[in-house]
PDB file of N, CA, C, O and CB in Angstrom:
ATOM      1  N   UNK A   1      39.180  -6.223  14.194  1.00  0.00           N
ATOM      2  CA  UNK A   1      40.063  -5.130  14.486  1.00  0.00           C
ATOM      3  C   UNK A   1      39.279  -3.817  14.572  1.00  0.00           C
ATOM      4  O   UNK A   1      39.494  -2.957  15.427  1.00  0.00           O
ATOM      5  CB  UNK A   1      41.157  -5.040  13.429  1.00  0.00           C
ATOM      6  N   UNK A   2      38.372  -3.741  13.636  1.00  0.00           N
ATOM      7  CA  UNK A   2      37.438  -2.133  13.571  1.00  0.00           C
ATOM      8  C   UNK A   2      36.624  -2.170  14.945  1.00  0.00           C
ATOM      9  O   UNK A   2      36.259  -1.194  15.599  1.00  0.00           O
ATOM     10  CB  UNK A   2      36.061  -1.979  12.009  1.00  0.00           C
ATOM     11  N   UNK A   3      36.431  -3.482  15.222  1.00  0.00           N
ATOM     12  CA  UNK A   3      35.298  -3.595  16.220  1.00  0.00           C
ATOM     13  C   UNK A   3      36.066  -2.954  17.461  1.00  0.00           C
ATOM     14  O   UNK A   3      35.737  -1.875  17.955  1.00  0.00           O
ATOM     15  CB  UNK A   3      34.694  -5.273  16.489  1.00  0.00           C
ATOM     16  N   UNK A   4      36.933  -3.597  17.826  1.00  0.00           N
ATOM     17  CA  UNK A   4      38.264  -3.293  19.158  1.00  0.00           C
ATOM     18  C   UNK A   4      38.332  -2.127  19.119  1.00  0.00           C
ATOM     19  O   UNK A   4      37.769  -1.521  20.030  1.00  0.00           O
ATOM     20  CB  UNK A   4      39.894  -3.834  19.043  1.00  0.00           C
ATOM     21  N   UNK A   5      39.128  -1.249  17.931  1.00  0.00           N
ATOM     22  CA  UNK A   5      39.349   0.009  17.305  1.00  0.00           C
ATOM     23  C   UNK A   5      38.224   1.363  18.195  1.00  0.00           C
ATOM     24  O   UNK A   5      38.485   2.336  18.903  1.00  0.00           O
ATOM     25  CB  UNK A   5      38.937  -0.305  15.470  1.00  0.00           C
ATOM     26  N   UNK A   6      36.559   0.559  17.515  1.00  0.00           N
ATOM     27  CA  UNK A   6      35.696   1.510  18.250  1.00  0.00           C
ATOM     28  C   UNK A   6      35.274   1.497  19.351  1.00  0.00           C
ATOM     29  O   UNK A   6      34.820   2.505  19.892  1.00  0.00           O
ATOM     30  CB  UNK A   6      34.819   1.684  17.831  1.00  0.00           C
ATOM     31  N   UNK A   7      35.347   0.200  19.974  1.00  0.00           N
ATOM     32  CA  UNK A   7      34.955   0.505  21.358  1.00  0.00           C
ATOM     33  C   UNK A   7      35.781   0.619  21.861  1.00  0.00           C
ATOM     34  O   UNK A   7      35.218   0.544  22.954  1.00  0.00           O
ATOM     35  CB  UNK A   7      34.289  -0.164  22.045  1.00  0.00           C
ATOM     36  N   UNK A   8      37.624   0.872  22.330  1.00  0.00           N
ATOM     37  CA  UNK A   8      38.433   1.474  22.638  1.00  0.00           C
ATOM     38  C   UNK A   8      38.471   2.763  22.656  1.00  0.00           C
ATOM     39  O   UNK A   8      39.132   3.459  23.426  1.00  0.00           O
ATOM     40  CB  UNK A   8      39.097   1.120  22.210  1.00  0.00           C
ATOM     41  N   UNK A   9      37.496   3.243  21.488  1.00  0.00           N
ATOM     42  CA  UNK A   9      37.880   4.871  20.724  1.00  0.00           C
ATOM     43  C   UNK A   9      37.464   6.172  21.605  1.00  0.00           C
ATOM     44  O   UNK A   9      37.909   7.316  21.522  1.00  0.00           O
ATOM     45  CB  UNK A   9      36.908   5.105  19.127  1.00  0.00           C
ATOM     46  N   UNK A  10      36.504   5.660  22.447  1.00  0.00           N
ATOM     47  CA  UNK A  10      35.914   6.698  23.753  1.00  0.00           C
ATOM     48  C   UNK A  10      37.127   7.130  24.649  1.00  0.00           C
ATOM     49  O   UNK A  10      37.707   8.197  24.851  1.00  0.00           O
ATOM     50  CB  UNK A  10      34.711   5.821  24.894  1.00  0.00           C
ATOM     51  N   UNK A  11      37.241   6.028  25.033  1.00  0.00           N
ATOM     52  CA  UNK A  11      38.318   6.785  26.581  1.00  0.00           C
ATOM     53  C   UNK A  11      39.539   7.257  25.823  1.00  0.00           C
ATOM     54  O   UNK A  11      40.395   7.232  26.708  1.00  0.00           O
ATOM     55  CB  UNK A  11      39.029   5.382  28.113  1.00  0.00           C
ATOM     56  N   UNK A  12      40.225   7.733  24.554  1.00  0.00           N
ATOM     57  CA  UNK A  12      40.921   8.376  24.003  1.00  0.00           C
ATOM     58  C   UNK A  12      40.502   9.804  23.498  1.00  0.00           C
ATOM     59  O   UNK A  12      41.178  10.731  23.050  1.00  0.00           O
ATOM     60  CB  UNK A  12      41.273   7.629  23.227  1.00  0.00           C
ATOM     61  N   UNK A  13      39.209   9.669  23.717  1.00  0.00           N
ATOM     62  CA  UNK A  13      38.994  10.680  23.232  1.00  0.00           C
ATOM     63  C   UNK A  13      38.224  11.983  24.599  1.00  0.00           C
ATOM     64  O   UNK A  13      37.398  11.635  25.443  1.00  0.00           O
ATOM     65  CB  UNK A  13      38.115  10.162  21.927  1.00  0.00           C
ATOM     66  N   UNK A  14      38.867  13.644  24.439  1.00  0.00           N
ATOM     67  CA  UNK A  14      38.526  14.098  25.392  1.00  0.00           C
ATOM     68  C   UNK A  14      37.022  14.453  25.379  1.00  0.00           C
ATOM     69  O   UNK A  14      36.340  13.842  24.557  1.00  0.00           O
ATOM     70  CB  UNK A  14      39.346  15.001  25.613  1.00  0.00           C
ATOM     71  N   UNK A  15      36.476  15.260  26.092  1.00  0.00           N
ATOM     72  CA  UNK A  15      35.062  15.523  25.984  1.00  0.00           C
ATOM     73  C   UNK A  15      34.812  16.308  24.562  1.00  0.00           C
ATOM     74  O   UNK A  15      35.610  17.177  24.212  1.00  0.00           O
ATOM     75  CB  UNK A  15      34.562  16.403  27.301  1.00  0.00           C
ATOM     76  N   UNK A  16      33.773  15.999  23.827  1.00  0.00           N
ATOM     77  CA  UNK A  16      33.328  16.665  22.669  1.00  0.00           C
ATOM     78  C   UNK A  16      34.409  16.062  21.685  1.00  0.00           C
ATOM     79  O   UNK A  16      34.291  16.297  20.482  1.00  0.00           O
ATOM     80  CB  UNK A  16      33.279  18.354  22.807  1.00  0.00           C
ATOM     81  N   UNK A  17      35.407  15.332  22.128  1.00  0.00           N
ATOM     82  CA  UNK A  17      36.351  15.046  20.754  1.00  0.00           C
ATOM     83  C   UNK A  17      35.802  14.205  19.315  1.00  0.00           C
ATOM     84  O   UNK A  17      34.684  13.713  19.160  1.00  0.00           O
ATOM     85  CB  UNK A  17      37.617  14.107  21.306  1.00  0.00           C
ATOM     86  N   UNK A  18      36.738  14.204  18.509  1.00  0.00           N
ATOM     87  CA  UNK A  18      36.016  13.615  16.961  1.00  0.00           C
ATOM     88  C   UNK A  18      37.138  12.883  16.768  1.00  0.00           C
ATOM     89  O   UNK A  18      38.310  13.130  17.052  1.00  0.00           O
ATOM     90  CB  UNK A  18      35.592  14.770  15.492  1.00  0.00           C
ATOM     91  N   UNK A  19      36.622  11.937  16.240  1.00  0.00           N
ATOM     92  CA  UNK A  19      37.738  10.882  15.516  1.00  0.00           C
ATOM     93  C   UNK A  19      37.330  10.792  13.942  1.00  0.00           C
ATOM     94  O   UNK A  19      36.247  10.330  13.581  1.00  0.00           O
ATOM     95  CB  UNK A  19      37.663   9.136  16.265  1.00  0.00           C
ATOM     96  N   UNK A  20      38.441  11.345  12.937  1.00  0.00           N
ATOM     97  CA  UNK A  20      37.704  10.847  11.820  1.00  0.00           C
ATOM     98  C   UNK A  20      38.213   9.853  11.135  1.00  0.00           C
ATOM     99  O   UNK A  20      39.386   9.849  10.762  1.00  0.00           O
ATOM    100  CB  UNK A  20      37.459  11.728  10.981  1.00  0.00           C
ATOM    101  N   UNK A  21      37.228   8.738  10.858  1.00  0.00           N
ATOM    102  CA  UNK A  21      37.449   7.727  10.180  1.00  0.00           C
ATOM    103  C   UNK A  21      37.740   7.554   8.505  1.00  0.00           C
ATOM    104  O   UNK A  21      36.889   8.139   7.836  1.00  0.00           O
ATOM    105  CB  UNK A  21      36.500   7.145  10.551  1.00  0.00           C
ATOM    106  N   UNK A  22      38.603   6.980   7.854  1.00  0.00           N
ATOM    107  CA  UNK A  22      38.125   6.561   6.724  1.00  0.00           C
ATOM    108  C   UNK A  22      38.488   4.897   6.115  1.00  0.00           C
ATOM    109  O   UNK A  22      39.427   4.102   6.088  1.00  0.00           O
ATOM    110  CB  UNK A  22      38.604   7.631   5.859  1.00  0.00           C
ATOM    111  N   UNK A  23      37.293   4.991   5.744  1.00  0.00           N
ATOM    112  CA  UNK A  23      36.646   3.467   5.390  1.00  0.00           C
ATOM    113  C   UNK A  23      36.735   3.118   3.772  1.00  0.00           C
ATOM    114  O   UNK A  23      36.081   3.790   2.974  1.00  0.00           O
ATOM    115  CB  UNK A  23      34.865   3.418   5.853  1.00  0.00           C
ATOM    116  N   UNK A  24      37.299   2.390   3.481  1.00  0.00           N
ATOM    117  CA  UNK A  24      36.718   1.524   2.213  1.00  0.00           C
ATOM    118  C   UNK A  24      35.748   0.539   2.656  1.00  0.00           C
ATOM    119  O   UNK A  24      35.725  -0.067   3.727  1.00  0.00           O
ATOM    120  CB  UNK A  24      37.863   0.697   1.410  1.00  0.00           C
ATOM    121  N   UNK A  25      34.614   0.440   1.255  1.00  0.00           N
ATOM    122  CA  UNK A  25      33.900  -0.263   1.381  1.00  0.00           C
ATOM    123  C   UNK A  25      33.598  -1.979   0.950  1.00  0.00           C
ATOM    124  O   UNK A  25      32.569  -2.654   0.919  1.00  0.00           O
ATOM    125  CB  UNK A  25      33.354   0.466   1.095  1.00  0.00           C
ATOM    126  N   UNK A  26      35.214  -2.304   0.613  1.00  0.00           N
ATOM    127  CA  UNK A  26      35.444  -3.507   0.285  1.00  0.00           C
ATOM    128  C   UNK A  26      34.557  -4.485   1.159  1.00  0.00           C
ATOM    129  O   UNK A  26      33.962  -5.429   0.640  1.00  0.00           O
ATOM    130  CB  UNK A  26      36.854  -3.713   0.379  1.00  0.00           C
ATOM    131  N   UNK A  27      34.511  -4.256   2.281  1.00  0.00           N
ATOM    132  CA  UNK A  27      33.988  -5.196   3.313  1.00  0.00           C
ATOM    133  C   UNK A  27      32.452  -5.304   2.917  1.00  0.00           C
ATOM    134  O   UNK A  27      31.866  -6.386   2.935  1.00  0.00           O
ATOM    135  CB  UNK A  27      34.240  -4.627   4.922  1.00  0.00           C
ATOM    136  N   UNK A  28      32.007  -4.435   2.655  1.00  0.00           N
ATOM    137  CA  UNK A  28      30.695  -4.143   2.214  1.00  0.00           C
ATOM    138  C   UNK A  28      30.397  -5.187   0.959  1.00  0.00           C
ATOM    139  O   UNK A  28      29.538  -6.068   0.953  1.00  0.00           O
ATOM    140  CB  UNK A  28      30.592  -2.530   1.793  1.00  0.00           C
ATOM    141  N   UNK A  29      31.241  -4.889  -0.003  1.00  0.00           N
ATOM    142  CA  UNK A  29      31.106  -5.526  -1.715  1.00  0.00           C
ATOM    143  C   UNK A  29      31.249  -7.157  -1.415  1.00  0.00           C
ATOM    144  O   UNK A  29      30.552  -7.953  -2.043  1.00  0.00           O
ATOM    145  CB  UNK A  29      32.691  -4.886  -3.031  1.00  0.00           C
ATOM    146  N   UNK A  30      32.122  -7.560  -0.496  1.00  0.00           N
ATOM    147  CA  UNK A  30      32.257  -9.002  -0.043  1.00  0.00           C
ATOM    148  C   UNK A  30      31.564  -9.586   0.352  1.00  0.00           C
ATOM    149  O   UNK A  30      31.717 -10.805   0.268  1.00  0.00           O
ATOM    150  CB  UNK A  30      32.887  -9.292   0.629  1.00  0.00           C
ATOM    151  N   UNK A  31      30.425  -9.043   0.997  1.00  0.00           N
ATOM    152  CA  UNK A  31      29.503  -9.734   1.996  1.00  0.00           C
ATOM    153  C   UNK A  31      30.161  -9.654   3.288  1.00  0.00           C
ATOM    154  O   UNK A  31      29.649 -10.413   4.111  1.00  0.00           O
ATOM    155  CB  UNK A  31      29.191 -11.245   1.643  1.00  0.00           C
ATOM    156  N   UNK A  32      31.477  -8.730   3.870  1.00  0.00           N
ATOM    157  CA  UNK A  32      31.898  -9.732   4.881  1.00  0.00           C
ATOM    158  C   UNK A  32      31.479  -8.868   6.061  1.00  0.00           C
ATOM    159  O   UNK A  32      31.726  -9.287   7.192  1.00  0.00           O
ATOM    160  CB  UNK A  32      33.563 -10.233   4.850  1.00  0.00           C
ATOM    161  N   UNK A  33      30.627  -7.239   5.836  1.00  0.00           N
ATOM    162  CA  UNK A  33      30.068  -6.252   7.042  1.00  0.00           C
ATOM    163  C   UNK A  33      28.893  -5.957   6.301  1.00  0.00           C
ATOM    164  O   UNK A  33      28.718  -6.490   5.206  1.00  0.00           O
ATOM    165  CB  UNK A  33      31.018  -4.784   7.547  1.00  0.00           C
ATOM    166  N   UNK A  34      27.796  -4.900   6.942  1.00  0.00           N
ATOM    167  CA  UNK A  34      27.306  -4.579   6.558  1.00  0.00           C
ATOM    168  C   UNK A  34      27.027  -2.960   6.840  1.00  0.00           C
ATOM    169  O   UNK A  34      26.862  -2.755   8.042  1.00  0.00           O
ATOM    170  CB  UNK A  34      26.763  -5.414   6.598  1.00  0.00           C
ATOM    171  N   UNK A  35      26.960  -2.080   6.234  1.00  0.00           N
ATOM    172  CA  UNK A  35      26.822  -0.705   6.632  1.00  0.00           C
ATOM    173  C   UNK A  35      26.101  -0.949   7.520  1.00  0.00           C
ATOM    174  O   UNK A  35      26.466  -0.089   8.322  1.00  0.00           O
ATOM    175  CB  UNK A  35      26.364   0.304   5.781  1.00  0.00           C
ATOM    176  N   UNK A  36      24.939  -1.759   8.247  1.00  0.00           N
ATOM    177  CA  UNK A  36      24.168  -1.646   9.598  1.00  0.00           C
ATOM    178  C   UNK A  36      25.226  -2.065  10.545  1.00  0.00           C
ATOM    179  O   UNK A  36      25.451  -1.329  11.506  1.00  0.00           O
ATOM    180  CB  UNK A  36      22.765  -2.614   9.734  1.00  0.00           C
ATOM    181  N   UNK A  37      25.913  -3.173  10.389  1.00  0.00           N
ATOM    182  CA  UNK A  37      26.448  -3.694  11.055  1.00  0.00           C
ATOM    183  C   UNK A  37      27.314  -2.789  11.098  1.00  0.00           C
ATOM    184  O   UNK A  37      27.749  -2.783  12.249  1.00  0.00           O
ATOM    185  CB  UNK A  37      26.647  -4.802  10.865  1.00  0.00           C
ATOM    186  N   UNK A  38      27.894  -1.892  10.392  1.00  0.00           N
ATOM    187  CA  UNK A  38      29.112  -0.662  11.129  1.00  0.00           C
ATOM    188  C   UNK A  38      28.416   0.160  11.964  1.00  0.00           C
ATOM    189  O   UNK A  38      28.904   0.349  13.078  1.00  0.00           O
ATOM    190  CB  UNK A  38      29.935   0.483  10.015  1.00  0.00           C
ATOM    191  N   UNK A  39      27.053   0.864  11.589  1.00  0.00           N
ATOM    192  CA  UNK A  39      26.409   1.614  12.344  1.00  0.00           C
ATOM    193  C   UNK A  39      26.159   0.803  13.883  1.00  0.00           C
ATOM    194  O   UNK A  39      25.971   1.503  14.878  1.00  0.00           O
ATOM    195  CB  UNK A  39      25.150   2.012  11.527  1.00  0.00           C
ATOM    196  N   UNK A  40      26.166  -0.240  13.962  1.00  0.00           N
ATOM    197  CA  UNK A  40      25.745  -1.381  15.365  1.00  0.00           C
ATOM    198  C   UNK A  40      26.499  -0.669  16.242  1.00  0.00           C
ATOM    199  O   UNK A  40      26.340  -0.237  17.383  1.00  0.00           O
ATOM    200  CB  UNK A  40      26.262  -3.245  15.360  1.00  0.00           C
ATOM    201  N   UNK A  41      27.986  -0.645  14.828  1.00  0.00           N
ATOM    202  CA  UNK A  41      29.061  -1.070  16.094  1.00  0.00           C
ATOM    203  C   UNK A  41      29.565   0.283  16.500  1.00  0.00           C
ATOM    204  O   UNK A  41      30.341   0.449  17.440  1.00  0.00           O
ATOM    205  CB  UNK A  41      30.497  -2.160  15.621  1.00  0.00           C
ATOM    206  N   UNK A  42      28.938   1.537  15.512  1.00  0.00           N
ATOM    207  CA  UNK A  42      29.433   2.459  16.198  1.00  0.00           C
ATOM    208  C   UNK A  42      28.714   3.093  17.355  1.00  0.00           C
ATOM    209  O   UNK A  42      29.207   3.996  18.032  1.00  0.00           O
ATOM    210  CB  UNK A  42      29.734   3.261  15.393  1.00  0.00           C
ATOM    211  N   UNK A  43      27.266   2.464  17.588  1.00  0.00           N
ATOM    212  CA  UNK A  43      26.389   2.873  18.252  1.00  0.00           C
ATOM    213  C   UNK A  43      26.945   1.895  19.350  1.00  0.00           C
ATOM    214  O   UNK A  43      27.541   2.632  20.136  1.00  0.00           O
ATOM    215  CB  UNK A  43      24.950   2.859  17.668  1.00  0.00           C
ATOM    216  N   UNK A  44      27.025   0.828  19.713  1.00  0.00           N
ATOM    217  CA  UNK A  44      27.410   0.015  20.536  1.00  0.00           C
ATOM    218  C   UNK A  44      28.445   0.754  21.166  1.00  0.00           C
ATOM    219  O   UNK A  44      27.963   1.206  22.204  1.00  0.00           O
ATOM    220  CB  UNK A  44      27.722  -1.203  20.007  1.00  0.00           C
ATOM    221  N   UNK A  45      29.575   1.084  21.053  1.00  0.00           N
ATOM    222  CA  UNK A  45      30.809   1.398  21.802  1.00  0.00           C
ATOM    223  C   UNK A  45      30.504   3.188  21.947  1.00  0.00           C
ATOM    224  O   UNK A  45      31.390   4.024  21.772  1.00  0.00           O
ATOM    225  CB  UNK A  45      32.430   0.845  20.806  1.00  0.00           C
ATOM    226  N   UNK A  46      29.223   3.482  22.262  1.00  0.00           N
ATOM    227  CA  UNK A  46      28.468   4.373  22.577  1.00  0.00           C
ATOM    228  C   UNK A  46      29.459   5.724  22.021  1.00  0.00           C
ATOM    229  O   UNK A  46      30.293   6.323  22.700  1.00  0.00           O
ATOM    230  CB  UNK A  46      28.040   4.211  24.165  1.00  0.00           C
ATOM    231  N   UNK A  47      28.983   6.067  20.181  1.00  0.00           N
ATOM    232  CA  UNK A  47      29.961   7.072  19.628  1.00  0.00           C
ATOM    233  C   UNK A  47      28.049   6.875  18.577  1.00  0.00           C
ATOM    234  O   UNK A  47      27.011   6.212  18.570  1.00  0.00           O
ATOM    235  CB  UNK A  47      32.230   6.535  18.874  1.00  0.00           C
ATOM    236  N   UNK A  48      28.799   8.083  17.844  1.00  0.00           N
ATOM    237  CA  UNK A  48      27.867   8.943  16.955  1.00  0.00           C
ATOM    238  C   UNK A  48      28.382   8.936  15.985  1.00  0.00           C
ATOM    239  O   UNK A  48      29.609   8.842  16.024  1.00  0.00           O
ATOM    240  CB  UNK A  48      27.550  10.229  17.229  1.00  0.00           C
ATOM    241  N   UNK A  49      27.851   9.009  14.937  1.00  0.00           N
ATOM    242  CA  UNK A  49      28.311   9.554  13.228  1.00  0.00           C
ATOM    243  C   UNK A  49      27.709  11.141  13.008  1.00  0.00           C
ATOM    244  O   UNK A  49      26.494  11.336  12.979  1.00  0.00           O
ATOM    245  CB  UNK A  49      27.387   8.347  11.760  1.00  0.00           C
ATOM    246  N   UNK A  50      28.716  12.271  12.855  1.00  0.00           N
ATOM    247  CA  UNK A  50      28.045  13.550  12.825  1.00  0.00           C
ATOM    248  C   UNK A  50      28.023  13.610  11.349  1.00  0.00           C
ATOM    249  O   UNK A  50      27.038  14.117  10.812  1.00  0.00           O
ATOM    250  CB  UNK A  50      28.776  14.821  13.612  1.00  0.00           C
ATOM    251  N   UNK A  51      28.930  13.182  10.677  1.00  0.00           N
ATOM    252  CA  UNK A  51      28.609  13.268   9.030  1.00  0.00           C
ATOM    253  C   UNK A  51      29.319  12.048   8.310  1.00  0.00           C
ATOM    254  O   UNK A  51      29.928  11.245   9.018  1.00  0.00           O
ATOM    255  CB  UNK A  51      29.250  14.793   8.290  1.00  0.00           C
ATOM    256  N   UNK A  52      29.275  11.886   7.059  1.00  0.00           N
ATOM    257  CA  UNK A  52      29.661  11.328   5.941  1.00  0.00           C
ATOM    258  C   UNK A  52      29.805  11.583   4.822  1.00  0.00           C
ATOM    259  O   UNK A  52      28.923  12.225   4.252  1.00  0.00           O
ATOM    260  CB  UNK A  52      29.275  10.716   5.807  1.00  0.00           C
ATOM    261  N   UNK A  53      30.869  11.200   4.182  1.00  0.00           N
ATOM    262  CA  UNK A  53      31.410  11.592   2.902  1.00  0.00           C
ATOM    263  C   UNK A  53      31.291  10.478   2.057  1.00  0.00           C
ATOM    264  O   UNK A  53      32.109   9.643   2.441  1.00  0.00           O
ATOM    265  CB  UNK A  53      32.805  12.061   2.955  1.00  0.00           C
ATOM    266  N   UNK A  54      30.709  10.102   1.162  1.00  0.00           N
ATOM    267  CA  UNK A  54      30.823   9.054   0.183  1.00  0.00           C
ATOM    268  C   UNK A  54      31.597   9.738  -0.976  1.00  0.00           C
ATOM    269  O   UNK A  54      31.259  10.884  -1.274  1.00  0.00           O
ATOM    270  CB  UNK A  54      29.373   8.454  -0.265  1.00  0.00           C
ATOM    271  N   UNK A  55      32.611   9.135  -1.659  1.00  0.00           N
ATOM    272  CA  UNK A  55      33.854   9.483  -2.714  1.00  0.00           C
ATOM    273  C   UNK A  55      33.795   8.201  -3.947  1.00  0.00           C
ATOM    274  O   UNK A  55      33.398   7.119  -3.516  1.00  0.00           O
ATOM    275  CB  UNK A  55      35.630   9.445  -1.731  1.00  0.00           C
ATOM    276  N   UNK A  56      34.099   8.249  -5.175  1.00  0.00           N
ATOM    277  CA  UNK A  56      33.953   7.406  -5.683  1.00  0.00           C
ATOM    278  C   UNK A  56      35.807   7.555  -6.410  1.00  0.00           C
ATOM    279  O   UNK A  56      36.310   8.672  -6.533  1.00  0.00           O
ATOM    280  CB  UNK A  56      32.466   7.458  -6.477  1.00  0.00           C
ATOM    281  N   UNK A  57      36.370   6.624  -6.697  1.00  0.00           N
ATOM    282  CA  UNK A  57      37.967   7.108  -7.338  1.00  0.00           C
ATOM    283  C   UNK A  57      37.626   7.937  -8.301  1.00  0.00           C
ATOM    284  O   UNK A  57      36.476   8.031  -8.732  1.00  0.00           O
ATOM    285  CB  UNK A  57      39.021   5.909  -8.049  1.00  0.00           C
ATOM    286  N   UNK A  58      38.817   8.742  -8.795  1.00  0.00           N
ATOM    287  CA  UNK A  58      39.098   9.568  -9.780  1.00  0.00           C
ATOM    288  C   UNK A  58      40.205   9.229 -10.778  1.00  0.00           C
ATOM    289  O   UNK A  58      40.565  10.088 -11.584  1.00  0.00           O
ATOM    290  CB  UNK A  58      39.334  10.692  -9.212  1.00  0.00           C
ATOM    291  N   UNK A  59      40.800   7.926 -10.757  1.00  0.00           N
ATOM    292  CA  UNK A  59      41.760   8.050 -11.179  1.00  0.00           C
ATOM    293  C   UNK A  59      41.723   7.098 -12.467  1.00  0.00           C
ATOM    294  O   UNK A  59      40.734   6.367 -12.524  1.00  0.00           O
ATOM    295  CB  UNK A  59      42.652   7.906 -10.191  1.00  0.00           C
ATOM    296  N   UNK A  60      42.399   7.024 -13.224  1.00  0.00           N
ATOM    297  CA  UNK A  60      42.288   6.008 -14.415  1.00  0.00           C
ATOM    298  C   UNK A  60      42.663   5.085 -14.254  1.00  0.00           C
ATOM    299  O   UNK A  60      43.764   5.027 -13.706  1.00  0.00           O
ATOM    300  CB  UNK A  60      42.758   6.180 -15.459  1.00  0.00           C
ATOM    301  N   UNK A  61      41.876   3.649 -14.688  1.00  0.00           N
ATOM    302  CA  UNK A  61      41.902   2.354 -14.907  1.00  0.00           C
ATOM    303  C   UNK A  61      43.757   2.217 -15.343  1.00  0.00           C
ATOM    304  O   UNK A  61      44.449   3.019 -15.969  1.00  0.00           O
ATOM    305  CB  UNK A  61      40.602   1.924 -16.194  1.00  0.00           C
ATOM    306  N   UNK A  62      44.111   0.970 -14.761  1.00  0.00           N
ATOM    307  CA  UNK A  62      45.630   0.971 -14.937  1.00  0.00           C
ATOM    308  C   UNK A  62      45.830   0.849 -16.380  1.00  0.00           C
ATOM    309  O   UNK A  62      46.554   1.610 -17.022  1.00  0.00           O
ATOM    310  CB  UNK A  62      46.398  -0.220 -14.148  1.00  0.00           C
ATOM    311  N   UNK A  63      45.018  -0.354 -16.988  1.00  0.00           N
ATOM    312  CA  UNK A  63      45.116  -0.248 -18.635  1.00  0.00           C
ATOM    313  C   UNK A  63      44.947   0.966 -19.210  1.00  0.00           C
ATOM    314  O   UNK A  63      45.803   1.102 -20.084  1.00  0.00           O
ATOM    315  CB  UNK A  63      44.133  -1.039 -19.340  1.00  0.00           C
ATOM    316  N   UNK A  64      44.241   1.909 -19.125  1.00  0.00           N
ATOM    317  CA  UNK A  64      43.624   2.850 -19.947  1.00  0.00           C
ATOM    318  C   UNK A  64      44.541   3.443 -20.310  1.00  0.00           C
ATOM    319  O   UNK A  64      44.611   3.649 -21.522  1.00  0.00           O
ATOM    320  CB  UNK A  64      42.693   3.632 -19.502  1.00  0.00           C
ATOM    321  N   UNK A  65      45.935   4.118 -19.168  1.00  0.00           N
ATOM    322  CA  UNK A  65      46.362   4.975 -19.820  1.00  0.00           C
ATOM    323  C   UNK A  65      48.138   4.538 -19.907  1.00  0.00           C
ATOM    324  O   UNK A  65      49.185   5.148 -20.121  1.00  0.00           O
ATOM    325  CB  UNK A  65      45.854   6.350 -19.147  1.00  0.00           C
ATOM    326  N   UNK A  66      47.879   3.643 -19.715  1.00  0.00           N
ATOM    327  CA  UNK A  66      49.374   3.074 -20.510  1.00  0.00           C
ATOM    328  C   UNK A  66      49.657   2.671 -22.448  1.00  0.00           C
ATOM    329  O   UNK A  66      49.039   1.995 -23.270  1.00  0.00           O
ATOM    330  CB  UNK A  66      49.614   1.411 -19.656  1.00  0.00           C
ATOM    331  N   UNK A  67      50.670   3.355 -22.479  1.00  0.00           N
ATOM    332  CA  UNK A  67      50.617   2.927 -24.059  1.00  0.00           C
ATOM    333  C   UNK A  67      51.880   1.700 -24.385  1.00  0.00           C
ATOM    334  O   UNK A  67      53.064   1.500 -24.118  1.00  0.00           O
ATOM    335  CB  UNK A  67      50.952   4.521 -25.133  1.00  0.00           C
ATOM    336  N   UNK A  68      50.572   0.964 -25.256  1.00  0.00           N
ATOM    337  CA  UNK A  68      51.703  -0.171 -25.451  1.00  0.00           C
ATOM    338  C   UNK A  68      52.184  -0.221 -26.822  1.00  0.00           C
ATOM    339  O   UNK A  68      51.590   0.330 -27.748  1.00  0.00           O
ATOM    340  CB  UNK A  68      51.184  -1.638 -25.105  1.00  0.00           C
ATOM    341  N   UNK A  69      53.605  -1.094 -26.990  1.00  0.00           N
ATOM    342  CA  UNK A  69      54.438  -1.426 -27.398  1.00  0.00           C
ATOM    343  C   UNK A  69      53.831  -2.169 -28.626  1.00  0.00           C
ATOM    344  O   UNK A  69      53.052  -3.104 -28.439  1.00  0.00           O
ATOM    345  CB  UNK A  69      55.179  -1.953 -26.487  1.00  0.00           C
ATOM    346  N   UNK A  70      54.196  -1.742 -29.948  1.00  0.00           N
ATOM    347  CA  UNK A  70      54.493  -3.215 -31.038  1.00  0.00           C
ATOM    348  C   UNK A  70      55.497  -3.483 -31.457  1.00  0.00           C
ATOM    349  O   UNK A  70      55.622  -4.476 -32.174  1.00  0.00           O
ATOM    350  CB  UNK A  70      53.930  -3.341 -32.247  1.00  0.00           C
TER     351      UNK A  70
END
């Protein structure tokens, strides 16, 4: 689907336009892409990466902040 996604993503877009993506990196942790293999594919369907943001969560573990019951 990402693959289709980017090489579709040109002729939607006008001259100089930006598409911004955001990615989890599940695919990555699985084995099932590889950050080269995204870069392939964004280079393949002839597009650029002008920047990147790497984010890590902020939010608390679901256990942590529940209080339980005796």
């Amino acid at each position: 689907m990402l693959r289709d996604f980017l090489t579709g993503l040109a002729s939607h877009l006008e001259a100089q336009g930006e598409c911004w993506l955001i990615l989890f990196d599940l695919a990555e942790h699985l084995g099932l892409r590889s950050r080269e293999t995204l870069l392939q594919m964004i280079d393949t369907a002839g597009l650029q990466v002008l920047g990147k943001i790497d984010t890590k969560p902020h939010r608390p573990r679901s256990g942590n902040h529940l209080a339980m019951a005796s």
